[in-house]
C-alpha positions as CSV (number, residue, x, y, z in Angstrom):
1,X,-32.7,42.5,10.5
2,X,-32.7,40.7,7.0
3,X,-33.4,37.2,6.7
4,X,-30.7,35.1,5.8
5,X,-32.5,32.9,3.3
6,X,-34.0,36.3,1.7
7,X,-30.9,37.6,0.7
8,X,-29.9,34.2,-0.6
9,X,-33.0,34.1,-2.7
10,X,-32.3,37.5,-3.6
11,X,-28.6,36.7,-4.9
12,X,-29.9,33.2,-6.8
13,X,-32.7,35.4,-8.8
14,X,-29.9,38.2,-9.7
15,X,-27.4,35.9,-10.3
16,X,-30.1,33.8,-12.7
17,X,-31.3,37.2,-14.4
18,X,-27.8,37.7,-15.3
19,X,-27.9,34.7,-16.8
20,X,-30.6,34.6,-18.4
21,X,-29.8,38.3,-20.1
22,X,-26.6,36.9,-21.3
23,X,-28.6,34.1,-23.3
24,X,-31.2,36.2,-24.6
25,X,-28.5,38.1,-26.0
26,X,-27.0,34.7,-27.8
27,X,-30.2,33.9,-28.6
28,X,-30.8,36.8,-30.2
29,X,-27.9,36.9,-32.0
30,X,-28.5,33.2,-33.5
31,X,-31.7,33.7,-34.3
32,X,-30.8,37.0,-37.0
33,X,-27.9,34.6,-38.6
34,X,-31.1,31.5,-38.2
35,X,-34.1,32.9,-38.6
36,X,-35.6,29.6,-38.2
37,X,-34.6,29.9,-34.4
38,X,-36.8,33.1,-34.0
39,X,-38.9,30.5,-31.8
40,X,-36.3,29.9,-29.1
41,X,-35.1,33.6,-28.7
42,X,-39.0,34.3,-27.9
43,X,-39.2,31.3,-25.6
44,X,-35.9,32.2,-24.0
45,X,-37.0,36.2,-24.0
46,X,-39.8,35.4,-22.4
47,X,-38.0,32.9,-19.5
48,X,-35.6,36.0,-19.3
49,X,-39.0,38.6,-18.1
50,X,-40.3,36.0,-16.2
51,X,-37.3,35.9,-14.0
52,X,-36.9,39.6,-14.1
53,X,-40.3,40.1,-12.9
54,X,-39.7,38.0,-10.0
55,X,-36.6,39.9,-9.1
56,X,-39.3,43.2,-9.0
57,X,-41.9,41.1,-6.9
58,X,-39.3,40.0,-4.7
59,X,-38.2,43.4,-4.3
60,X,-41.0,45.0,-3.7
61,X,-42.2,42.4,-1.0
62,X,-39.4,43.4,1.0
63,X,-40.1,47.3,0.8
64,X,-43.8,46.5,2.5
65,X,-41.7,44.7,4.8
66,X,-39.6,47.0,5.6
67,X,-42.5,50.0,6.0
């Protein structure tokens, strides 16, 4: 049986890579009309594969779990 507060963390970090996805896109998008933003898009590309790594650890913690 799942954990209740697993699933919730798993919904939080999906819902936050979502997020975060959407505002590396913006980012992106400001920094080729700014080029003196490139800075943030980096910072907030990186923030983005931080989070999404997560989401993979998290994942794959619960397939040992589950074997």
């Amino acid at each position: 049986m799942a954990d209740p507060t697993t699933d919730r963390l798993n919904i939080m970090l999906g819902e936050l890579l979502d997020h975060m996805e959407s505002a590396q896109e913006v980012a992106s998008r400001i920094a080729q009309e700014y080029p003196e933003y490139r800075a943030m898009a980096g910072a907030v590309r990186s923030a983005a594969d931080m989070v999404s790594m997560a989401c993979e650890v998290e994942a794959y913690d619960e397939r040992e779990e589950d074997e």
